[in-house]
Steps between C-alpha positions, in 0.01 A plus 500: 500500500533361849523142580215311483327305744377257300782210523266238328286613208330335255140517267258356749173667514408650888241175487773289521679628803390379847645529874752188412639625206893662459421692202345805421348493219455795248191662406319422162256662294237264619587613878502848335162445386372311849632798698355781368138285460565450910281760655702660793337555881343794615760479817854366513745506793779723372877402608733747420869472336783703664740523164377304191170530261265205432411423115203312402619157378783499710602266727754671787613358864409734784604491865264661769682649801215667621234299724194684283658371202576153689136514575392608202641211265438229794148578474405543135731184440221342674266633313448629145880569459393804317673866636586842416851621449613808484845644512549772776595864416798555798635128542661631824107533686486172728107532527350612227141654453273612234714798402853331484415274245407554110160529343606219214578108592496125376213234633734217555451142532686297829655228309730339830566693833786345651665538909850587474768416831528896572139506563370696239252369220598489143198484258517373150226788293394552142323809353185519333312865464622771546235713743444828669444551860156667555487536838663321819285346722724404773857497615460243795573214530622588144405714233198441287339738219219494251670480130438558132648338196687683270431413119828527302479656177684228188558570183338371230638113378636595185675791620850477338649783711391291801616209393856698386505571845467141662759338242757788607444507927514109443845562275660680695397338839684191344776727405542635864478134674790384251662822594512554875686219732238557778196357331466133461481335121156329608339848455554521156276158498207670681539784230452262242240347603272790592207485259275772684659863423337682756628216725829518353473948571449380868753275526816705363340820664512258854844401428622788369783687764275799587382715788190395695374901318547383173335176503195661668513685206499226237212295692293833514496568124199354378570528146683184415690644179598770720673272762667293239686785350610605873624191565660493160674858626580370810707189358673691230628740805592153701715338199658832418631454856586160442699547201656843662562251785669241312729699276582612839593197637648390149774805483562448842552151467743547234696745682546338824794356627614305793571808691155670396355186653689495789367872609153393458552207732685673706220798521261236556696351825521848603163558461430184735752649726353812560149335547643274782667836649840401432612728175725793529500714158804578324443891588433424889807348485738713308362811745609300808797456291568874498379589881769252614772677253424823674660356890787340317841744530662410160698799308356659228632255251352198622152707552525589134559113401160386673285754401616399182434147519183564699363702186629245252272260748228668466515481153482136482217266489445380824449093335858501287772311627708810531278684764602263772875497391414905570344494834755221639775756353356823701387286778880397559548920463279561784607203745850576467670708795644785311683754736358314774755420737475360857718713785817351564569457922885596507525341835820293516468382801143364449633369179791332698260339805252375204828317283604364856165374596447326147843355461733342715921553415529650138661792683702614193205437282260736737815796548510572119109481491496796741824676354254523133197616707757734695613663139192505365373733824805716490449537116143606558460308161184248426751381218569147657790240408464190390605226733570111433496257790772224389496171690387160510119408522309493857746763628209762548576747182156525402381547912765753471293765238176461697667609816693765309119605339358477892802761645474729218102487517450466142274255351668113404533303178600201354548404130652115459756549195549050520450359142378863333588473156276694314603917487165588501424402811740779614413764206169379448297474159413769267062561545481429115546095593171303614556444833794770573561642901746647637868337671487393800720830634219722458244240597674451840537891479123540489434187756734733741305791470799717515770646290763396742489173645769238606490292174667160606660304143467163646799267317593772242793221408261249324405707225503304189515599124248348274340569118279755694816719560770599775348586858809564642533768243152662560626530879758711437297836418258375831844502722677779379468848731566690197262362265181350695374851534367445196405149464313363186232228506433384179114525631500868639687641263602724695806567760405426835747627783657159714790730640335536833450129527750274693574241340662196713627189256563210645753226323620131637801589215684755330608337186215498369377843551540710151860671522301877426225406778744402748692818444145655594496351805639585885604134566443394860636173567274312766710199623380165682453473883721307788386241656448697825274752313269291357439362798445795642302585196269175522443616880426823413228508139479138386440290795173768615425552109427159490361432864233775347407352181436138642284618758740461801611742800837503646396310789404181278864448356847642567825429292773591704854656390671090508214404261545752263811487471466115462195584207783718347775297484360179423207578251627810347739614250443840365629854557140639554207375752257366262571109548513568861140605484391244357664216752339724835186508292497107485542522866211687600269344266629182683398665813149682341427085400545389877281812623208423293523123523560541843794284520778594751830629423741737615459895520893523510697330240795274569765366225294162524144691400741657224623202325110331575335742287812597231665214489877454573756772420503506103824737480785330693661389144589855433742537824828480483607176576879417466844524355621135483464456125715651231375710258197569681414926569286732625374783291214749529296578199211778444177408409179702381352368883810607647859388653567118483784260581629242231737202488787408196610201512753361271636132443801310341498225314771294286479640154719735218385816695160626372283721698105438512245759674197348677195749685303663250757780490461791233755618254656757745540241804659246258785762366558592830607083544734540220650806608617318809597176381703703238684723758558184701666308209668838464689577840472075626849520672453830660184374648668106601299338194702197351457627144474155347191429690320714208579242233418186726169623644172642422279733691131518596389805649122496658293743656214358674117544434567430149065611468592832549659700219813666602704799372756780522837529546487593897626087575826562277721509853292213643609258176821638538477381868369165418723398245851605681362287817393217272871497329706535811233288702532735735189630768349830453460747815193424719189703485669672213275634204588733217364705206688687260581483112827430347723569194808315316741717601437379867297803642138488681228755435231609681161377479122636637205370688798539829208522743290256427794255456601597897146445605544140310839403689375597832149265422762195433710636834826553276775703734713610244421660129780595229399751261712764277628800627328720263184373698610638852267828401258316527480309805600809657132617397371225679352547835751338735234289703500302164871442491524385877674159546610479134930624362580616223797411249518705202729414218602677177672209379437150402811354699407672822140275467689193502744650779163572706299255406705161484658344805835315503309207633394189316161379446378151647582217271689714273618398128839455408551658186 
């Protein structure tokens, strides 16, 4: 049965209802009995129904569309409320005449006719006789025939088969209301309380989910036995579907589970989709899948592995979780460059005018750039080494691979290694994990779009180890020439060739690079600048790089050479240029403010605009400043930001001759203290120490900036220094600063970071440096036009420091010890 109209019902009799009433009532006996005494007209207007069957006793809601059937109702509302209804034979004819309707119909009653917002009229009708059209008079302004009752045969009152009948249609039309979800439990009420059974025929044959055919049928048979065991038929055929229906529902029920219910859902928001014009289907998608295989030039192996996949993807159920792991898999297959490979432009000279253009000085950096493009031309070989730019930070290493990418023609980059801890980021995740993609080597491989690009390993020294396992260690297959032809990501599964890639690391240290990955590596050590080249280089990039992204033109604001060399030497201490950027930036915002405040100021900058808008010099506590106190020397130290100068200073005082270290100094640094107050105690006459000033005196020895940690054992000569000056309170040579380690038995070793410590001693304007002579190699790989206006004194052992570095001379207000 379909749902029924009738949301209130109760046992009124058809006298009781009026225009203001909210119920319809049901029909009784007595109304039975009223009706079919009612004689019906000899005319009726007849209004005809597109797709449902009037019943006599039934009360049903129409709505007229049609201005006849507008018309119609308006008018016989207004006056005898009686019409004609008939159901219509094709429901899809808009005007209907004589011949589109059926011979057999209800006279109906208008019990409300109501005007609805949309502008059509909904009428409120209820059956009475069923009729036969005779003849139709007219069809305008709507149609009207002549009509004849038809008498409708009943069984006799005692009839037990009849009454058989009744008790089952009105069992199992209870039945079917408890039964099906979509018909409401007030139903069952109006079933109950039905009294008249050729009312109660009507009423479940109205109801009853049937075509507009087979209710004609029904209201046409005249016998009323007849119709009661079709209707009977009828609802055993619609509970049979029920129950089918809901042991349906039940198994199904049972035997979902969350993912069952997740493909329905997801089959009903791709249903939606494809309504609003926005679904692809699965099989759309895997054959674009397979036209874009066909342009890609993989080897037969890797075309064997997708097809494979692809058919294991088509296998799948478009809604489980695993189809999307599937496609994201094949759609990394297909974006990935494989045997795609850019042409290489083998121009040296190009290559040479494009590393000059980009960077200023780094000559020795730029030569051994072009002697690995130069071998890798002669070689004819797309195999390319693996480089690592060494140096302190701001230097221009990472500058350096996107010029190298831009001479080579070959698309750029850049993977920050800073902080990565986690291996997968480097091998990726296996597809079985939620959420799984590939590293990030193939994922810049794919953002490059081909097979050989300059790959730039930005800071490949602050790898870390974690829980989540050893990056460092996952590197070493990516930076090996003789493995990373075949390089595994957990998420392929598959080797994917990184041999033609060129791979440019870049490190601010060594120590902490992986012993096996630096032995991977062609280290290129890129050193700090002089003072006269970043000057040059702030005239040349930094000064117009910045003029261009505050909005300025070189005619608004010039720095010339005096002032830059005043921003560099007062405000700066670093081996690269990136501090030095930042101070001209502060100046030509300074000068962008005046501009758009209209202020005035001056296009060219003088030393008083300088310390105006930075302040005063910040940096004059690092020169050297004198030699009139003992125990106070000049050493040069590495840091990770490059070359720097430091101070130790050491102290008597009355005591039984302990020794106390000050400066935040590190294990190494503090030895190296020991060492030389040991060696001292060791040769004291051969080096004019009284030895009982040992026993009478301790020592303090300081090194400044206690903030900053300090270690290494590269200050052994300067303690050395500081304490023989400090016992024989004599001065130590002027402009003098050293570096070098040292060992009991009185020798000095070499130490590293030589360049950078140069570029620190001529910042602080030292003349003279004193070094070992193991390290003469390698100031004779230095570019003289650093080494101009400094000498050299290099010593192999620890009495020819002293000899060099301490004067015969007394220091003001000397101690007598």
């Amino acid at each position: 049965m379909k749902k029924s109209s009738l949301l209130s019902l109760d046992s009124l009799s058809l006298q009781d209802f009026d225009e203001n009433s909210e119920l319809i009532p049901l029909m009784t006996p007595e109304d039975e009995e009223e009706i079919n005494n009612e004689k019906l007209p000899e005319t009726l207007p007849i209004l005809s129904l597109r797709n449902t069957v009037l019943f006599p006793g039934v009360v049903i809601p129409i709505t007229a569309g049609r201005d006849k059937s507008i018309k119609l109702i308006n008018d016989a509302n207004k006056g005898s409320k009686v019409i004609g209804v008939v159901a219509q034979k094709d429901e899809s004819v808009e005007d209907p005449k004589a011949g589109d309707i059926h011979e057999t119909g209800t006279v109906a009653r208008i019990l409300r006719v109501l005007k609805m917002p949309d502008g059509n009229t909904t009428v409120i009708i209820q059956g009475k006789k069923r009729f036969k059209v005779a003849e139709v008079i007219t069809e305008e302004p709507y149609m009207n025939a002549t009509i004849r009752e038809v008498p409708e045969a009943k069984p006799a009152k005692e009839n037990k088969e009849f009454e058989a009948i009744i008790d089952s249609i009105k069992e199992l039309a209870l039945q079917i209301i408890k039964d099906s979800p979509n018909i409401p439990s007030e139903a069952s009420f109006a079933i109950k309380n039905i009294e008249s059974n050729s009312f109660l025929i009507n009423f479940v044959s109205s109801n009853m989910n049937l075509s507009v055919k087979e209710k004609q049928l029904l209201l046409e048979n005249n016998d009323l036995k007849e119709r009661a065991l079709a209707t009977l038929k009828y609802m055993n055929l619609e509970f049979q579907k029920l129950e089918l229906k809901n042991d349906i529902q039940l198994k199904v029920q049972s035997d979902m589970n969350q993912q069952q219910r997740e493909y329905f859902l997801h089959q009903q928001m791709k249903t939606i989709q494809e309504e609003l014009g926005g679904g692809v289907s699965s099989g759309e998608e895997i054959e674009e899948m397979r036209m874009r295989s066909k342009k890609k030039k993989w080897d037969d192996k890797v075309a064997e592995h997708f097809n494979k996949e692809l058919a294991k993807m088509q296998r799948m159920n478009p809604q489980v979780a695993e189809y999307s792991i599937q496609r994201n898999y094949l759609d990394l297959f297909l974006d990935l460059p494989w045997n795609e490979f850019s042409e290489d432009k083998f121009d040296l000279k190009r290559a040479k005018k494009i590393l000059d253009r980009d960077h200023y000085g780094l000559d020795d950096v730029k030569q051994r750039i072009l002697e690995h493009l130069a071998v890798i031309k002669l070689r004819n070989d797309m195999k390319s080494p693996i480089i690592c730019l060494y140096g302190p930070p701001g230097v221009g290493k990472t500058s350096l691979g996107k010029s190298i990418a831009e001479a080579l023609g070959r698309e750029y980059v850049r993977m920050s290694l800073g902080g990565l801890r986690d291996e997968a980021e480097i091998r990726g995740h296996r597809k079985t994990y939620i959420g799984a993609m590939p590293g990030r080597i193939l994922q810049s491989i794919k953002k490059a779009g081909t097979a050989n690009p300059v790959f730039v390993l930005d800071e490949i020294d602050k790898l870390s180890n974690s829980n989540q396992g050893d990056p460092s260690s996952a590197m070493l297959e990516v930076l090996d020439p003789e493995q990373n032809s075949e390089f595994h990501d957990n998420f392929l599964e598959m080797g994917f060739d990184l041999s033609k890639v060129m791979f440019i690391a870049t490190s601010n240290s060594l120590s902490t690079i992986q012993p096996a990955l630096r032995d991977r590596m062609e280290i290129i050590n890129v050193t700090g600048y002089t003072i006269e080249e970043k000057v040059e280089i702030a005239k040349r990039h930094l000064l117009p790089k910045q003029l261009k992204e505050h909005g300025l033109t070189e005619a608004q604001l010039k720095i010339g050479k005096p002032q830059l060399e005043k921003i560099v030497e007062g405000y700066t201490r670093e081996s690269g240029v990136r501090g030095l950027e930042k101070q001209i930036a502060k100046m030509v915002r300074y000068a962008a403010k005046s501009i758009a405040m209209e202020e005035e100021y001056d296009v060219k900058v003088s030393n008083e605009d300088i310390i105006k808008v930075l302040g005063g010099p910040k940096l004059e506590r690092d020169k050297y400043e004198n030699n009139n106190v003992a125990g106070v020397v000049t050493g040069l130290a590495w840091t990770r930001v490059g070359g720097d100068i430091l101070f130790i200073e050491s102290i008597l005082s009355k005591g039984k001759g302990t020794m106390t270290i000050t400066g935040n100094l590190g294990k190494v640094m503090k030895e190296s203290a020991t060492i030389a107050m040991e060696y001292i105690k060791a040769n004291a006459e051969e080096l004019g120490v009284d030895p009982d000033v040992f026993g009478k005196y301790n020592v303090h020895i300081h090194v400044p900036e206690g903030a900053t940690p300090k270690d290494g054992p590269s200050a052994g000569v300067t303690m050395l220094t500081s304490l023989v000056s400090l016992f024989t309170q004599r001065k130590v040579k002027k402009s003098l600063a050293m570096t070098g380690e040292i060992t009991l038995r009185g020798k000095v070793l070499p130490v590293g970071g030589i360049k950078e410590k140069i570029l620190a001693a001529k910042r602080a304007r030292i003349k003279e440096i004193l070094l070992c002579e193991d390290n003469r190699r390698d100031i004779e790989e230095i570019k003289p036009d650093y080494l101009k206006g400094l000498t050299f004194h290099y010593v192999s052992e620890m009495k020819d420091v002293i000899d060099i570095a301490i004067t015969n001379q007394k220091v003001k207000n000397y101690k007598k010890l």
